[in-house]
C-alpha positions as CSV (number, residue, x, y, z in Angstrom):
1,X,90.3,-17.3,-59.5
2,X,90.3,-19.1,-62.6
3,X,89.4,-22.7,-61.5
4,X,90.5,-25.5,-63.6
5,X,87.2,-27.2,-64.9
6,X,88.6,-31.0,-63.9
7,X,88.9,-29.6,-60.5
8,X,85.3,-30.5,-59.2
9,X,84.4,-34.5,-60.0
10,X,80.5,-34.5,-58.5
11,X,78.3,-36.1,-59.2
12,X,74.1,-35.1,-58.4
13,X,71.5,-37.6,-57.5
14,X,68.4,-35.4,-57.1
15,X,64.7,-36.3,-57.8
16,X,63.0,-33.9,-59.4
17,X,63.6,-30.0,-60.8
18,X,64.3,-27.7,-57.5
19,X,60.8,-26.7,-56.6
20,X,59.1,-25.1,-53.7
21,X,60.4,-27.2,-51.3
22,X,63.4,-28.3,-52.8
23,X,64.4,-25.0,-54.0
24,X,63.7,-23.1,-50.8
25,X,65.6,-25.5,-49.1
26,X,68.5,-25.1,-51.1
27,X,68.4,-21.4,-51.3
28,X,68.5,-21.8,-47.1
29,X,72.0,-22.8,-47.5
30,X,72.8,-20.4,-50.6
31,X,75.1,-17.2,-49.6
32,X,72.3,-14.2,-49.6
33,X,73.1,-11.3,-51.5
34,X,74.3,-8.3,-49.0
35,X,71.5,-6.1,-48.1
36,X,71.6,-3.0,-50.3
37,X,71.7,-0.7,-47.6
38,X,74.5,-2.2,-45.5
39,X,76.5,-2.1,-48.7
40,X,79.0,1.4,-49.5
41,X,77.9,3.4,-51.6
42,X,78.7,1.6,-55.3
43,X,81.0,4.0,-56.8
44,X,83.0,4.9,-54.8
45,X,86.0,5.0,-56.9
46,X,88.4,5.1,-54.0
47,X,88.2,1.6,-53.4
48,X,91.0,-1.0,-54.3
49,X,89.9,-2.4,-57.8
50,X,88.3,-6.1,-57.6
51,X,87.9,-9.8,-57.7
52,X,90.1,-12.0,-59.4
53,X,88.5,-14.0,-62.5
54,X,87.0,-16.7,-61.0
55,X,86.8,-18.4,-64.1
56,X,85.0,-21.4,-65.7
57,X,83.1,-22.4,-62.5
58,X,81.9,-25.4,-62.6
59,X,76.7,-23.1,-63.1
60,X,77.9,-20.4,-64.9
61,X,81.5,-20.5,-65.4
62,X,84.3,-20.8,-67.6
63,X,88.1,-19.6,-68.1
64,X,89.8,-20.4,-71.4
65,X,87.0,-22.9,-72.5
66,X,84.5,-24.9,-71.3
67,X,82.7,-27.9,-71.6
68,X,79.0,-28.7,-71.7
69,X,77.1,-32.1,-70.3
70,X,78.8,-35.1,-71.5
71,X,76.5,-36.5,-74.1
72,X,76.0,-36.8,-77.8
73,X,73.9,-34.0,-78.2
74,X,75.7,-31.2,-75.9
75,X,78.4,-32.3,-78.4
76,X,76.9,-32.0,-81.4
77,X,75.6,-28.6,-80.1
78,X,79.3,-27.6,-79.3
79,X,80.4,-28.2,-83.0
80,X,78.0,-26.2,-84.3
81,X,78.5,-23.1,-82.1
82,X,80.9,-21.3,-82.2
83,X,80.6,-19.1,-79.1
84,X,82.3,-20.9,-75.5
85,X,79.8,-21.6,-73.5
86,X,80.0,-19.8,-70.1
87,X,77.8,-21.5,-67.4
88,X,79.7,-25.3,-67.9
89,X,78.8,-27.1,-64.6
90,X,81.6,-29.8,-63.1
91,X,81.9,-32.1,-65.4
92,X,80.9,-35.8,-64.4
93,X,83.2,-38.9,-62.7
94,X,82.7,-41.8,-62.2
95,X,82.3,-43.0,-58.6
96,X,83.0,-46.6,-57.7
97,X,80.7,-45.6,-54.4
98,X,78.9,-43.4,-52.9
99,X,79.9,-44.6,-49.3
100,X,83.6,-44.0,-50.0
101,X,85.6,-43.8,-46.2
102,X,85.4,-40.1,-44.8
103,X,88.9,-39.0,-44.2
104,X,89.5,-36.2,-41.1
105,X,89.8,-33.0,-41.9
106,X,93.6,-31.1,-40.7
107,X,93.1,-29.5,-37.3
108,X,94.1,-26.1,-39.5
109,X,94.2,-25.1,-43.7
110,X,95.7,-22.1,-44.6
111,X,95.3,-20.1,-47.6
112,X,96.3,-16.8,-49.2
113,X,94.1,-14.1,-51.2
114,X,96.0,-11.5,-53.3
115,X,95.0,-8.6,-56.5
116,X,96.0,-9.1,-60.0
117,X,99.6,-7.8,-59.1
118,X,99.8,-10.4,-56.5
119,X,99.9,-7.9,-53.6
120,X,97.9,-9.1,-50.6
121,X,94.6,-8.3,-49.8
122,X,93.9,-7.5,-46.2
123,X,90.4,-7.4,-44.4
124,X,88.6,-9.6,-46.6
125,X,86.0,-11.9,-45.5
126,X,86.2,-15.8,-46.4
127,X,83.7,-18.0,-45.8
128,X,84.5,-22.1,-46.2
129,X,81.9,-24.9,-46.1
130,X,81.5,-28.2,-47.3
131,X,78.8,-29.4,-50.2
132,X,78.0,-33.0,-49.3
133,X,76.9,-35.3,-51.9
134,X,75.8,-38.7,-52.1
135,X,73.6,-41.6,-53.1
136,X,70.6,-39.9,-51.2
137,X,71.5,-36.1,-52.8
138,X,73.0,-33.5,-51.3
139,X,72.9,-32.1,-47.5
140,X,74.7,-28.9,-46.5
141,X,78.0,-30.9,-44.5
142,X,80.3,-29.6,-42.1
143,X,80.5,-25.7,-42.0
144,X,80.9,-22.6,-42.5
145,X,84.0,-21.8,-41.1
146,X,84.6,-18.3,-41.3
147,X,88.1,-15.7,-41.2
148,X,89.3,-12.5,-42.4
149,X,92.5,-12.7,-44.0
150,X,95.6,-10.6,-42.3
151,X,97.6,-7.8,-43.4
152,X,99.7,-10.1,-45.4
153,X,96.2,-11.2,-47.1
154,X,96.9,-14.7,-45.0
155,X,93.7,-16.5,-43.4
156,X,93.0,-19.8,-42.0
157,X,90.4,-21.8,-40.3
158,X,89.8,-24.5,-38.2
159,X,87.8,-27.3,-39.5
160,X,86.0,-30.0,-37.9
161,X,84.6,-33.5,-39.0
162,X,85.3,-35.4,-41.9
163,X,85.7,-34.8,-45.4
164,X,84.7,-37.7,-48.6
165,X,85.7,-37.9,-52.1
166,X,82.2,-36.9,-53.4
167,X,82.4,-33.7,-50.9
168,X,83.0,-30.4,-52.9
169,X,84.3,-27.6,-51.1
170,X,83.0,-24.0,-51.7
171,X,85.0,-20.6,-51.1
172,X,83.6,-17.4,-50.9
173,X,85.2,-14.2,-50.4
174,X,84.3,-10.7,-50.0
175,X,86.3,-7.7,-50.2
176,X,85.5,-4.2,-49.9
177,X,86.6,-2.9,-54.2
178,X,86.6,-6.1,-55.2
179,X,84.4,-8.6,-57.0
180,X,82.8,-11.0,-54.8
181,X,84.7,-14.4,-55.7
182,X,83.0,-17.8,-54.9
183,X,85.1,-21.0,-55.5
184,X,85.2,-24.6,-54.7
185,X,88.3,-26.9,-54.6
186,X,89.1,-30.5,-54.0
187,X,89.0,-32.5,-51.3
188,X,92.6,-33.9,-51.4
189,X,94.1,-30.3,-51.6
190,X,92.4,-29.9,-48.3
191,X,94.0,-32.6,-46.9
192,X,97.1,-31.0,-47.6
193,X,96.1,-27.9,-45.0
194,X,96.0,-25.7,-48.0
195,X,93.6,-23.7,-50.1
196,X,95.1,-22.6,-53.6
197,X,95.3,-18.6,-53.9
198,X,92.6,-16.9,-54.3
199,X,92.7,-13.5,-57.1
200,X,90.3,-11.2,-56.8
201,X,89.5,-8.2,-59.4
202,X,88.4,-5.1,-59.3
203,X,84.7,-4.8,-59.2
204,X,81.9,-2.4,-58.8
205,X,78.1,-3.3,-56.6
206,X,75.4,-4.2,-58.8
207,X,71.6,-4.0,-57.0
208,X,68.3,-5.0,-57.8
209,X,64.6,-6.1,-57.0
210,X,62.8,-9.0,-58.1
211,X,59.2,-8.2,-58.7
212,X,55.7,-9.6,-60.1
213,X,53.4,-8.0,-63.0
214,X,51.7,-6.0,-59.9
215,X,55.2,-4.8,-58.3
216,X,54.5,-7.5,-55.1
217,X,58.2,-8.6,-54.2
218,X,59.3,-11.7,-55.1
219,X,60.7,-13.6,-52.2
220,X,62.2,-16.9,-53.1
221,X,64.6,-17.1,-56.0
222,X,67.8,-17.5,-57.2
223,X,70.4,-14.9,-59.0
224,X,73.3,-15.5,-60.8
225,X,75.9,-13.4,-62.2
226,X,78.4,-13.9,-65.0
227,X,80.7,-11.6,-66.4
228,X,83.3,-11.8,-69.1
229,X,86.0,-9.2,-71.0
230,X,87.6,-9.0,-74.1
231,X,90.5,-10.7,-72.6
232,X,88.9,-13.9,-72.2
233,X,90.8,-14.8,-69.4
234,X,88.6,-12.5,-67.5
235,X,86.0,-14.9,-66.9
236,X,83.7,-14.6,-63.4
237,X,81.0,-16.2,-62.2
238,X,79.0,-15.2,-58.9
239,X,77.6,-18.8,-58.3
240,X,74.2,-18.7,-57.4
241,X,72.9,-16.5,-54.7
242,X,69.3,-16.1,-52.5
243,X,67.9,-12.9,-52.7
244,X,66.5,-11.5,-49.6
245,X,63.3,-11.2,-48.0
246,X,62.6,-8.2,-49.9
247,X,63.4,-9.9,-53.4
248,X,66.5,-7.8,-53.4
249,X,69.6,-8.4,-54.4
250,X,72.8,-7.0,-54.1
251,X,76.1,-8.1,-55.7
252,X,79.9,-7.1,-56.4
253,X,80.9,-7.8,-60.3
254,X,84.0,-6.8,-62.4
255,X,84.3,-3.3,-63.5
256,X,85.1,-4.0,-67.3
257,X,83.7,-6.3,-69.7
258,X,79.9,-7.2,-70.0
259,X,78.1,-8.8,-67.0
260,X,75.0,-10.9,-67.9
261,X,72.5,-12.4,-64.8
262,X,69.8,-15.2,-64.7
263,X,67.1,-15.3,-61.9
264,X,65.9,-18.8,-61.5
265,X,62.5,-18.0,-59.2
266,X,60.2,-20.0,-57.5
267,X,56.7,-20.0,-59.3
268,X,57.7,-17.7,-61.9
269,X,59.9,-18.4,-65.6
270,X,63.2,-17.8,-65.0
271,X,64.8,-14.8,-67.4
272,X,67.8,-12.7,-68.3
273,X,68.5,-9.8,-66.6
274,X,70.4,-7.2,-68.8
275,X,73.0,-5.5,-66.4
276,X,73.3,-1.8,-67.3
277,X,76.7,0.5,-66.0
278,X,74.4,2.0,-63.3
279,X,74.8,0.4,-59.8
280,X,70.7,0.4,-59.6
281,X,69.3,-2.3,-62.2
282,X,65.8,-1.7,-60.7
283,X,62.9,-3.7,-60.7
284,X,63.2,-7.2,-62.7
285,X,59.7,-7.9,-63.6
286,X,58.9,-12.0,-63.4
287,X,56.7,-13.6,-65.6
288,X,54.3,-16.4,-64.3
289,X,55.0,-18.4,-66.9
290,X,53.8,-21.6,-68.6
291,X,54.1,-25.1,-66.8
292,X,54.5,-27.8,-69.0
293,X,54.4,-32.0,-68.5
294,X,55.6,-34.8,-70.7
295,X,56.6,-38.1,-70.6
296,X,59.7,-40.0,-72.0
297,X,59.7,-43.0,-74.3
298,X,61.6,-46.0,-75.6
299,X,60.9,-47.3,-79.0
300,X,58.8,-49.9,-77.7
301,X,56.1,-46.8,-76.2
302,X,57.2,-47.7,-72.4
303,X,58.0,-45.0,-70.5
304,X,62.1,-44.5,-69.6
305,X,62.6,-44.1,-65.8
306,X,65.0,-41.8,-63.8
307,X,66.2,-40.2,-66.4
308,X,67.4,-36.4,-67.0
309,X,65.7,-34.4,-69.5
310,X,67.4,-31.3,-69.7
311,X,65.9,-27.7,-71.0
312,X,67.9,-25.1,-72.5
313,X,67.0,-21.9,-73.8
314,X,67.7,-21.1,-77.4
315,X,68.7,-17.3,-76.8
316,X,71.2,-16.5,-75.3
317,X,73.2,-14.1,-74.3
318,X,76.5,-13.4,-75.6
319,X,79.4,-11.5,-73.9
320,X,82.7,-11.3,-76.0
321,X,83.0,-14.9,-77.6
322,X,80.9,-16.7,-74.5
323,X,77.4,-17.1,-74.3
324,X,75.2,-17.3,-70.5
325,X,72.2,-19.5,-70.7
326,X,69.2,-20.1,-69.3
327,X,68.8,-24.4,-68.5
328,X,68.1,-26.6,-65.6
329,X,67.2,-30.3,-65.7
330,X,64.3,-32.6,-63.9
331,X,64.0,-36.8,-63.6
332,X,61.4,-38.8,-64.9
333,X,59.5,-40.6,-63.1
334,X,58.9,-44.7,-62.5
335,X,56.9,-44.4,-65.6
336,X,58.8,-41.6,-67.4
337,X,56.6,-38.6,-66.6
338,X,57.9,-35.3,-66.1
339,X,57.2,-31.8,-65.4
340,X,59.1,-28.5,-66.4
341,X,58.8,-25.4,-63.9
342,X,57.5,-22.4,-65.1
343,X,58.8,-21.2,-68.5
344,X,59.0,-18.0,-71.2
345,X,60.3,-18.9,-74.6
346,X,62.0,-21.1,-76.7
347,X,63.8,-23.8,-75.1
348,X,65.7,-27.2,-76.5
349,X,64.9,-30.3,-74.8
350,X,67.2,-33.3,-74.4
351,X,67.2,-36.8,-72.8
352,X,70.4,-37.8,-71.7
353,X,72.0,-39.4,-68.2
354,X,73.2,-36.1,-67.0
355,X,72.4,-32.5,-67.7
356,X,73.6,-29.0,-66.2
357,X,70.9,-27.3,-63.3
358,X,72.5,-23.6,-63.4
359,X,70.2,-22.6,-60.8
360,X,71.9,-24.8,-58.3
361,X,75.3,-25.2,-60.1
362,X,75.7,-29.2,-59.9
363,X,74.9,-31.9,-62.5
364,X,71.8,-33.7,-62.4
365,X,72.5,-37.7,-63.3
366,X,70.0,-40.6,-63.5
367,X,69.6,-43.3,-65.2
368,X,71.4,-43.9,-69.3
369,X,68.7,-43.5,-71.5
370,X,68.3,-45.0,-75.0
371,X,69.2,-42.4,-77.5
372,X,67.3,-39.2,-78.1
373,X,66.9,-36.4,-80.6
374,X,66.7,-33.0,-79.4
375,X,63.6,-31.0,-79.6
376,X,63.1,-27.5,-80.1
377,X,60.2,-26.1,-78.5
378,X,58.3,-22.6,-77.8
379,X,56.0,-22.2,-74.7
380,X,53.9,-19.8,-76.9
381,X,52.9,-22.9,-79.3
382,X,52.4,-25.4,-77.1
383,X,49.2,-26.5,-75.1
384,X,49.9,-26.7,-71.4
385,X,47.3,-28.9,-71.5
386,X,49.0,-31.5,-73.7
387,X,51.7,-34.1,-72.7
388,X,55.2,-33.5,-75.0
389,X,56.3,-36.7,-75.8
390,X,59.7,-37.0,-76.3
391,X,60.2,-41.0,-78.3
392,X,63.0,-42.9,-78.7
393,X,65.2,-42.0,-81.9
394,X,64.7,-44.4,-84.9
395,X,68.2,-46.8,-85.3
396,X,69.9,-46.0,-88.3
């Protein structure tokens, strides 16, 4: 379903980078990837085709174009690159308060899920619940409400408690032949007891382990899946899913076009994972990684509280005109310390008051910081032991 990128107006107030306990909590409310073996077999080309381009999702996604965080920097990085990026998060709003009144829910919200010819899709599974955000960060809200849609591809469910402005609300579908589609929507269509319709496109099953250097599964992390064709259009994002206890992961992507995935692990460097045309993408070897610290300062040498400093890697992957990243973001501390997780590479750092965290498809935001240079590092030059100090930029 290509989503329009204004759609979703969050904002994130977090503390730090998604750790173990932050993380793991937050994979507790992520969508696990279906078991491999409950799923059919993968190419079974009888199915219906798939998923409808759920484009420019606000982590990984993008439809016609996309827009990166909202700072000078992301900017200037923009203009020089010509490739869209494809993992924009929701772009930021501003919020008079984050106590706005709750509004109730309608007793029922409809909605309708269709193919690419706009025939109905019957049998498929939709799952609705409600991302709450606030002042304090984000809980999991009302939800899930679950229902299979009819033969006219009709579904609805039956909501209960309220709903705010800062709420985001998250749609997933799965359908047997199709791409696995995850969504989100506003609030106020909602109120309206609708959902927009949902397009799903054809797809095929994708599946996986995540493993370490000695082929022990690797238990908590985080997958996601982009996927784009040379009709751009045809952009699709899987928003971020838990693998299982196994470290497996099983997924339904587009058929055509070129799907790239990031795993985003607990304790390990996150990395790319290359996704061949076999169904079986086999074992995903993790490296441990290199944890580095640093600390944020003005021009004056005190340390910058709360604010985001945001880590991107510098190589990508492209896929027809768009590019998937790796990046996440953490907040400095009362006296601007930080810590990166685990990391493989070259990455670019930035200070800013709001950067993308793919891994858990939101914005970070903290604190406006003065202004900052970028700064290109590489984990293979730099001493753990060491403290990168990222300074205030010189006025011109």
């Amino acid at each position: 379903m290509p989503t329009d990128k204004t759609e979703s107006q969050l904002e994130r107030l977090a503390d730090n980078w998604p750790g173990d306990s932050v993380l793991e909590e937050v994979m507790s409310r992520l969508p696990k990837t279906s078991t491999p073996t409950e799923l059919p077999r993968p190419f079974d080309w009888s199915w219906p085709s798939w998923i409808g381009a759920l484009a420019t999702i606000v982590v990984f996604a993008a439809s016609l174009w996309v827009t990166m965080p909202n700072t000078n920097d992301a900017d200037q990085a923009d203009r020089q690159q010509p490739l869209k990026h494809m993992v924009a998060e929701p772009p930021q709003s501003e919020r008079e308060s984050w106590d706005d009144e709750p509004t109730a829910l309608p007793h029922e919200i409809s909605g309708l899920v269709v193919d690419h010819d706009g025939k109905p899709i019957a049998g498929a599974d939709v799952t609705v619940r409600i991302r709450r955000f606030g002042a304090q960060g984000e809980n999991s809200g009302p939800g899930p409400w679950k229902a299979t849609t009819d033969d006219q591809g009709q579904y609805s469910v039956q909501p209960s408690g309220p709903i705010r402005r800062t709420d985001e609300v998250r749609i997933r579908v799965i359908a047997e032949g199709f791409a696995e589609l995850s969504a989100y929507d506003h609030e106020k269509k909602l109120l309206n007891g609708s959902f927009p319709h949902l397009t799903l496109t054809p797809g095929r099953m994708i599946v996986g382990q995540l493993v370490d250097d000695t082929g022990k599964a690797i238990t908590k992390a985080v997958v996601r899946f982009q996927h784009n064709s040379e009709t751009i259009s045809d952009t699709w994002d899987s928003g971020p899913l838990a693998v299982d206890k196994d470290g497996k992961f099983a997924v339904s992507i587009p058929v055509d076009g070129k799907a790239v995935g990031v795993v985003y692990p607990v304790g390990y460097a996150p990395r790319f994972i290359e996704v061949g045309p076999v169904a079986d993408q086999g074992n995903i070897v993790m490296d441990a990684g290199v944890t580095l610290k640093g600390r944020v300062l003005d021009r004056s040498g005190n340390g910058v509280a709360g604010t985001v400093v945001g880590f991107r890697d510098t190589e990508h992957r492209e896929m027809f005109g768009y590019v998937a990243v790796i990046g996440s973001a953490v907040k400095t501390d009362a006296d601007g310390y930080f810590q990166l997780p685990p990391l493989r590479g070259s990455y670019e750092l930035t200070v800013s008051k709001s950067a993308p965290d793919y891994s858990r498809q939101m914005m970070l935001v903290g604190v406006e910081p003065p202004s900052f240079a970028p700064l290109t590092m590489n984990t293979a030059s730099v001493d753990p032991k060491e403290l990168i100090v990222l300074k205030e930029s010189k006025s011109h």
